[in-house]
C-alpha positions in Angstrom: -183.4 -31.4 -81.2 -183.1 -31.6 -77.3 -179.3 -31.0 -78.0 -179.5 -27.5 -79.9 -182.3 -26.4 -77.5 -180.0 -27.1 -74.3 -176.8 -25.5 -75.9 -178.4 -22.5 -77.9 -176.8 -19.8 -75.7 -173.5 -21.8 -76.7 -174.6 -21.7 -79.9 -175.9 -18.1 -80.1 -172.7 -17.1 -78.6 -170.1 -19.0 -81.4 -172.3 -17.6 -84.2 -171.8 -13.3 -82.3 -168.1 -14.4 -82.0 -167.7 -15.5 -85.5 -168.8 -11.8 -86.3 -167.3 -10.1 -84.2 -163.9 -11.7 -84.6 -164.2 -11.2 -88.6 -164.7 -7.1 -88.0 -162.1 -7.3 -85.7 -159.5 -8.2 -88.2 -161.4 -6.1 -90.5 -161.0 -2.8 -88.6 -158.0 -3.4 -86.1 -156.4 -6.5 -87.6 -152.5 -7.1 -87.8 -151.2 -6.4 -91.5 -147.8 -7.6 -91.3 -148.4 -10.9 -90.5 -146.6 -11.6 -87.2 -149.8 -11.5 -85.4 -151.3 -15.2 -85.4 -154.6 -14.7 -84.4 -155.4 -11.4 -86.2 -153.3 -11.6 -89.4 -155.5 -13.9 -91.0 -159.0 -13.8 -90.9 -160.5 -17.4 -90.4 -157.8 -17.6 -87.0 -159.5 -14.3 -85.9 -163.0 -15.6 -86.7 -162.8 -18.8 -85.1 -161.3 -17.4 -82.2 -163.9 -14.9 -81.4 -166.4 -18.0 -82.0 -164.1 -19.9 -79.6 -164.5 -16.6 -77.2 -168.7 -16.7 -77.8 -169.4 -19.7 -77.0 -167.5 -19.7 -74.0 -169.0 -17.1 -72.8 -172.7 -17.6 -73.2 -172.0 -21.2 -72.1 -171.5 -19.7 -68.6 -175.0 -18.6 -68.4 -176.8 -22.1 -69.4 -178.4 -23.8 -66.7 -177.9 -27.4 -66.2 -181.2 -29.2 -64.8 -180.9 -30.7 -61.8 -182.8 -34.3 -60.9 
């Protein structure tokens, strides 16, 4: 439990990501394929996860002792 409370910006910020990648390929996604990332949906997905939790993980604070 200490885990998810510690890391929930991380995890806040994968789950926005894994949205917002999906309605990126959605609405502006590559079609004929030769785009890695946005020809397929899962890739475009887990990147924008990948993206989010990167992201928010910059604004966690680490407790110092």
């Amino acid at each position: 439990m200490i885990f998810f409370r510690k890391y929930r910006l991380t995890f806040i910020g994968i789950f926005i990501g894994l949205i917002v990648g999906y309605v990126y390929w959605h609405e502006a996604g590559c079609t004929s394929g030769t785009c890695y990332i946005t020809s397929n949906p899962l890739h475009s997905s887990l990147y924008g996860g990948l993206m989010g939790g990167l992201l928010l993980n910059l604004f966690t604070k680490e407790k110092s002792k």
